[in-house]
VODRENGU-248646 format. One record per residue (C-alpha): residue number from 0; chain; x, y, z. Coordinates in steps of 0.25 Angstrom, whole numbers, plus 5000, padded with zeros to 4 digits. Layout:
NUM | A | X | Y | Z
...
end
This chain:
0 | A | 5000 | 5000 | 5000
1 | A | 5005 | 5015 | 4998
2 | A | 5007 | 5024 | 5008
3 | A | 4996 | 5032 | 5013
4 | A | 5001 | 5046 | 5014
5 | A | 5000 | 5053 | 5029
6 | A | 5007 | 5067 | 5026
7 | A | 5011 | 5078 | 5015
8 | A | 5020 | 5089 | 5015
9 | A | 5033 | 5095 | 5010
10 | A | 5045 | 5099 | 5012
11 | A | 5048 | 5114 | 5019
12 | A | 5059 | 5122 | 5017
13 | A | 5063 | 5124 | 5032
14 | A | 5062 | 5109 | 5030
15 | A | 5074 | 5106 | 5021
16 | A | 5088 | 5105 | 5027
17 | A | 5102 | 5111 | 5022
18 | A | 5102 | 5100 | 5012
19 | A | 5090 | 5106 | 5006
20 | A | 5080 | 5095 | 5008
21 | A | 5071 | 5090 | 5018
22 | A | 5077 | 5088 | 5032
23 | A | 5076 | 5073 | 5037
24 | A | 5070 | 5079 | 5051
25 | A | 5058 | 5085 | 5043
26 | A | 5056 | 5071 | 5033
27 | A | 5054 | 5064 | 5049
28 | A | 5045 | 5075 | 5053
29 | A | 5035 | 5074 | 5040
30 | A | 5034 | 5059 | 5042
31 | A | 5033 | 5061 | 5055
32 | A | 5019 | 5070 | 5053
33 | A | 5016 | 5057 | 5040
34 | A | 5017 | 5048 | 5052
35 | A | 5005 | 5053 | 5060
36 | A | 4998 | 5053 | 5046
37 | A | 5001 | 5039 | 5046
38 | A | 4996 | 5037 | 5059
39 | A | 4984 | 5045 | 5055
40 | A | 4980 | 5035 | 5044
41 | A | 4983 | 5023 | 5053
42 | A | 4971 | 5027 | 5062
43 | A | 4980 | 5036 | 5073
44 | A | 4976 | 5051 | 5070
45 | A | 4984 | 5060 | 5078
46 | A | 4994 | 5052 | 5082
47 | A | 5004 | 5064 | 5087
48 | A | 4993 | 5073 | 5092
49 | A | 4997 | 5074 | 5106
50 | A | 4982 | 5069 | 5110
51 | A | 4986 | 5055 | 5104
52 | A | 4986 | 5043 | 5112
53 | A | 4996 | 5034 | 5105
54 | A | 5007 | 5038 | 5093
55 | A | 5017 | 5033 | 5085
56 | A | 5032 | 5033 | 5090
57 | A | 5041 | 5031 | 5081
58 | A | 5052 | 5022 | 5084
59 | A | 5062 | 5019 | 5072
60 | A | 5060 | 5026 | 5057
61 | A | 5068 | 5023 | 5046
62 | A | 5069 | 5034 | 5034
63 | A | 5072 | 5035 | 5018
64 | A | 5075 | 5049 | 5013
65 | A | 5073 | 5046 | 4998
66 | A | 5073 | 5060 | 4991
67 | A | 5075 | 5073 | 4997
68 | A | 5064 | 5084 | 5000
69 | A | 5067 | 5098 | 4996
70 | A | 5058 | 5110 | 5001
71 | A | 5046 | 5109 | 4994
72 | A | 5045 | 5096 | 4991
73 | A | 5028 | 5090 | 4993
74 | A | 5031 | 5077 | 5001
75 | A | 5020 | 5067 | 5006
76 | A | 5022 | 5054 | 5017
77 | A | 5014 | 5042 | 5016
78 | A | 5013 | 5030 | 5026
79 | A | 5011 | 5016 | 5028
80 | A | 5013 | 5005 | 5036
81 | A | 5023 | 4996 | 5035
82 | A | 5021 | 4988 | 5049
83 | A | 5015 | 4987 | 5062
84 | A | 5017 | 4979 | 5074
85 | A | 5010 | 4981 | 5086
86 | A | 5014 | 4994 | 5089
87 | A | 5024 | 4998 | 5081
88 | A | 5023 | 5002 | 5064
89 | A | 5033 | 5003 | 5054
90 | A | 5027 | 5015 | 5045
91 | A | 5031 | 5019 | 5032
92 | A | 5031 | 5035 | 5029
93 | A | 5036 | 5038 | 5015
94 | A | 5037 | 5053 | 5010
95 | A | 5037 | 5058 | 4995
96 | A | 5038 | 5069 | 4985
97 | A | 5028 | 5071 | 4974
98 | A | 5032 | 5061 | 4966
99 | A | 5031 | 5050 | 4974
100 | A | 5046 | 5048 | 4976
101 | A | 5049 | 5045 | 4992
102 | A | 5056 | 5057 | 4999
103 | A | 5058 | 5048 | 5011
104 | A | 5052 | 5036 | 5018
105 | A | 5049 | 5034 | 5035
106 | A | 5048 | 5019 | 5039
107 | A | 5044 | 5023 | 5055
108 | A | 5041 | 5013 | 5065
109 | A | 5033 | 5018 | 5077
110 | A | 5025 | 5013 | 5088
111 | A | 5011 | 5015 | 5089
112 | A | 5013 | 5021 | 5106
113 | A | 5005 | 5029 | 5117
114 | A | 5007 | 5044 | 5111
115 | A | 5013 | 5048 | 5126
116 | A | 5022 | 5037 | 5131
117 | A | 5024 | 5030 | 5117
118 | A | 5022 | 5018 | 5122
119 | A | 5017 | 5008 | 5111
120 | A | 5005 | 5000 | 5111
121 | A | 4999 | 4992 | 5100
122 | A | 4992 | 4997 | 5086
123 | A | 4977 | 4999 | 5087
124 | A | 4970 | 4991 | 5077
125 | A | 4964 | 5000 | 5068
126 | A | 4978 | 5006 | 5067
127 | A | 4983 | 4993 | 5061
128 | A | 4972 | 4991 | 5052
129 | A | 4976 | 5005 | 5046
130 | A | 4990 | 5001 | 5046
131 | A | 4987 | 4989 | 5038
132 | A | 4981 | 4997 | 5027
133 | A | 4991 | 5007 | 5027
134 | A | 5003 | 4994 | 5026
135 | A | 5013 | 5000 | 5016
136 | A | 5026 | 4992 | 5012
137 | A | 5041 | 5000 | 5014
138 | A | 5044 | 5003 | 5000
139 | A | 5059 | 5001 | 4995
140 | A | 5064 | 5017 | 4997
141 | A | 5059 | 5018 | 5010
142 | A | 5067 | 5004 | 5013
143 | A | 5080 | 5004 | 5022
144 | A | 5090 | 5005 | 5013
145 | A | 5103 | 5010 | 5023
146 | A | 5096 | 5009 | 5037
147 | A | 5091 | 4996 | 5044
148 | A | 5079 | 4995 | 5050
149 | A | 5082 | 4984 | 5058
150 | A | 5079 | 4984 | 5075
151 | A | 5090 | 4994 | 5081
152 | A | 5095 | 4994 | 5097
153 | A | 5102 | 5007 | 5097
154 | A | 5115 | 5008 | 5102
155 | A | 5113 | 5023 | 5105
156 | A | 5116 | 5030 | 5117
157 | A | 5125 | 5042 | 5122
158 | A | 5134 | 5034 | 5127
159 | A | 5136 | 5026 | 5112
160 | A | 5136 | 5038 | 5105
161 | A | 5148 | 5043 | 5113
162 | A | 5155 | 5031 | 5111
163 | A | 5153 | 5031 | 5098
164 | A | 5157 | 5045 | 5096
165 | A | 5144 | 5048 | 5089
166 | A | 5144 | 5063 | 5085
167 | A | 5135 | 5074 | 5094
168 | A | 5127 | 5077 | 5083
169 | A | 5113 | 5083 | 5091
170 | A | 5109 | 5089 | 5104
171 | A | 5095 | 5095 | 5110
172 | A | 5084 | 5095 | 5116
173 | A | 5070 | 5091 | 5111
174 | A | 5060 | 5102 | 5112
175 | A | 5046 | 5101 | 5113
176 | A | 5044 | 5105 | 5102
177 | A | 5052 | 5093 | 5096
178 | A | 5041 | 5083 | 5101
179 | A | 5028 | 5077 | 5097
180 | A | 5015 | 5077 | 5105
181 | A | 5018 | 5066 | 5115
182 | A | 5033 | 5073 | 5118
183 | A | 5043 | 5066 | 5110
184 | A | 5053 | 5072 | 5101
185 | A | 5046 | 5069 | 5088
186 | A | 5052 | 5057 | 5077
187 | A | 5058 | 5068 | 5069
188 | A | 5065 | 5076 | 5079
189 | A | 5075 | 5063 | 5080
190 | A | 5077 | 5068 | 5063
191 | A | 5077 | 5083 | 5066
192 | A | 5090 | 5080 | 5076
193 | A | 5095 | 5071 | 5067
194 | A | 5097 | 5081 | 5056
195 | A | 5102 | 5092 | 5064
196 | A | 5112 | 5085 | 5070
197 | A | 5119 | 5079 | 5055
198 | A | 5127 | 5092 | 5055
199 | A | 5134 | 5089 | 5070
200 | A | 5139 | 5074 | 5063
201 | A | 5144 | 5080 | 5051
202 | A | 5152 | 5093 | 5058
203 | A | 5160 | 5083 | 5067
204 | A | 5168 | 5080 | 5053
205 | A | 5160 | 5068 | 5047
206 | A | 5159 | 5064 | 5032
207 | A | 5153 | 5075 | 5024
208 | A | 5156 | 5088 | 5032
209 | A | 5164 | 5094 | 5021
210 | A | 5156 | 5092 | 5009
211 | A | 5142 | 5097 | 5017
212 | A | 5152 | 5109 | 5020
213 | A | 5154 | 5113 | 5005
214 | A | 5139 | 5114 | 5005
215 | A | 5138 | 5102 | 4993
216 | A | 5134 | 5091 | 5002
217 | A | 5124 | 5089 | 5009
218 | A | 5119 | 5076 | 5016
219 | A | 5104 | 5067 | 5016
220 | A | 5098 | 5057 | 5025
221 | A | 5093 | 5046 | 5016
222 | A | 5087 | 5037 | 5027
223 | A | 5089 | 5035 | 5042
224 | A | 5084 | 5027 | 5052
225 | A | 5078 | 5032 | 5067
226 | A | 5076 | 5025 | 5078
227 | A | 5068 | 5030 | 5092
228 | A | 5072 | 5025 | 5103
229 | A | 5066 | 5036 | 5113
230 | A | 5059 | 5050 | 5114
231 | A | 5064 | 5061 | 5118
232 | A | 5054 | 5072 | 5123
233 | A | 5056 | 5087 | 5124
234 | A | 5067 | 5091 | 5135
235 | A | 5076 | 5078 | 5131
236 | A | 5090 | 5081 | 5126
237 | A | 5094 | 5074 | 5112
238 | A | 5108 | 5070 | 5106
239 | A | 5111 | 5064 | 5093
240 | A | 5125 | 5058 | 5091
241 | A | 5128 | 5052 | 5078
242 | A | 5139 | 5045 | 5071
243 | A | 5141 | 5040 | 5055
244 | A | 5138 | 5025 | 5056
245 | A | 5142 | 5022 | 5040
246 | A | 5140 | 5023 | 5025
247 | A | 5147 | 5025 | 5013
248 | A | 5150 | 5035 | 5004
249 | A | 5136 | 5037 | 5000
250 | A | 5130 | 5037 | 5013
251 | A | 5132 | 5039 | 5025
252 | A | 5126 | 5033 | 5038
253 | A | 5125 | 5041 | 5051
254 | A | 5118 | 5037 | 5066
255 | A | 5111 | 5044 | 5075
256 | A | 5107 | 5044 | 5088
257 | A | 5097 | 5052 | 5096
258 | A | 5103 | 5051 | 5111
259 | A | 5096 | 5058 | 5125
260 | A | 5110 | 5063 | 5132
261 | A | 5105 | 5064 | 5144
262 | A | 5100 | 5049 | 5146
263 | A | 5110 | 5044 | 5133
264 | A | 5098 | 5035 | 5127
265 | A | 5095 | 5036 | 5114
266 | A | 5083 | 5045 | 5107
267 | A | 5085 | 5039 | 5095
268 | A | 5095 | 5034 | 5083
269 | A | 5097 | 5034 | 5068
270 | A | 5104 | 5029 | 5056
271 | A | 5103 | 5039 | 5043
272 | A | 5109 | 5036 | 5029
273 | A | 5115 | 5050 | 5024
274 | A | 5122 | 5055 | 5012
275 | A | 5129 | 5066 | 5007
276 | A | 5122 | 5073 | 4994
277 | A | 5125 | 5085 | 4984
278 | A | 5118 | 5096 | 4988
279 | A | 5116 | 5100 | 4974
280 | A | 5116 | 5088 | 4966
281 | A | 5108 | 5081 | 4979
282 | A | 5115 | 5069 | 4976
283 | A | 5120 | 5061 | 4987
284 | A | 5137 | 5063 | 4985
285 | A | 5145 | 5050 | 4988
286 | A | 5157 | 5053 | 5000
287 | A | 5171 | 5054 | 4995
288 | A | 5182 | 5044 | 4999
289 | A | 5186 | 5053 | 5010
290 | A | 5173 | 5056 | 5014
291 | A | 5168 | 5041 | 5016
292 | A | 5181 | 5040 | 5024
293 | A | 5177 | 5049 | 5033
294 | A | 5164 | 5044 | 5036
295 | A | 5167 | 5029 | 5040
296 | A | 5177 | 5036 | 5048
297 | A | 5169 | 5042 | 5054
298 | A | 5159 | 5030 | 5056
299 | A | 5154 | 5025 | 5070
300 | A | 5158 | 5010 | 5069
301 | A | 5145 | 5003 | 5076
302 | A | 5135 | 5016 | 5077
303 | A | 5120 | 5011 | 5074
304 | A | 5106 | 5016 | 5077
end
């Protein structure tokens, strides 16, 4: 079955990043809003109103940028289903221009959960009746193609990342206005941090400094994976240290991770697969000799989600 489609929009211009396209915290926030259109058409109306009774959390989502977004550009989401267990469901959110060409595509696993304490409990029944009319197969672009999907124990923590010598790349505070209806930072904020914290890992003289430097070069997530593992809430302080784990001379593969450094337990990890790309040609550029050297120097042997 196709997907059913939950949201339409487009892209701003305070949207786009110094790269001139859409920024990948604003791609999360749009399917973010597609997500409680989903959920609308799976017979939960509402679901982030704060008068709600049960949500979805989202635990784990895996994502596909396929073709950059520029200011302007009309975008729609549709949904499906993929699967459903007793209270978890793998969705499917896939965004497109006009044409029908995928910008990006959202497999999100979330847990149907009481909308204060998120603490799951089992689908209803009409719920899965409308879930099993709205079943949609994972097509081949929105597949994992660098990123596994498999189950993770993450390794992270404050004390890991300081014995791996994973980069300071992000500090703050979550605002309240960083927070949804029930008080936990919302999925995209993780995104948001994410993308404002690149700059710090590149500035302690990794792979790619110099060229960006020359204002030829610029850099793209093609897809990343982001795990949960708990939920800050405004007043709660947030690091990210991150670390290259890989790649080659075409892509490169960097690891985040979300820490609380007060407690040293972990908000959340990732895995994104990047490239450098021609600004003007926006062509993805293939490193130099002396460039790939530098980066699996400076590789963290061992560093995962």
């Amino acid at each position: 079955m196709a997907e059913i489609e939950v949201w339409r929009g487009g892209v701003a211009a305070w949207e786009a990043d110094e790269m001139g396209h859409l920024n990948v915290g604003f791609y999360v926030a749009k399917a973010m809003e597609a997500l409680a259109g989903l959920a609308a058409e799976l017979g939960m109306p509402r679901v982030i109103a704060p008068t709600a009774e049960a949500t979805l959390v989202v635990r784990d989502q895996h994502i596909r940028f396929l073709r950059e977004a520029r200011p302007g550009t009309a975008l729609t989401i549709g949904g499906g289903v993929v699967e459903m267990g007793e209270s978890e469901a793998r969705l499917l959110l896939l965004m497109r221009h006009p044409s029908g060409e995928f910008a990006a595509s959202f497999q999100t696993v979330v847990t149907h959960a009481t909308a204060r304490h998120g603490r799951p409990f089992p689908w209803p029944d009409r719920v899965r009746a409308r879930a099993a009319a709205l079943a949609i197969e994972v097509p081949e672009k929105a597949a994992p193609r660098s990123v596994s999907l498999a189950p993770i124990e993450t390794q992270a923590s404050l004390a890991r990342a300081d014995a791996l010598g994973l980069i300071h790349t992000g500090l703050g505070v979550v605002d309240p206005r960083d927070c949804d209806a029930f008080g936990r930072m919302r999925t995209e904020g993780f995104m948001q941090r994410l993308s404002s914290a690149i700059p710090n890992l590149f500035a302690a003289g990794r792979p790619g400094r110099g060229p960006a430097e020359r204002g030829k070069v610029g850099g793209a997530a093609l897809e990343y994976r982001l795990v949960h593992h708990a939920w800050p809430r405004a007043g709660d302080r947030v690091m990210l240290r991150s670390g290259f784990s890989g790649g080659d001379a075409r892509v490169r593969r960097l690891t985040h991770w979300m820490l609380d450094p007060d407690s040293g337990r972990p908000w959340a990890s990732a895995e994104a697969i990047a490239v450098s790309f021609d600004l003007e040609t926006r062509k993805i550029i293939t490193l130099s000799d002396e460039e790939l050297a530098r980066m699996e120097a400076e590789t963290t042997p061992g560093l995962t989600l």
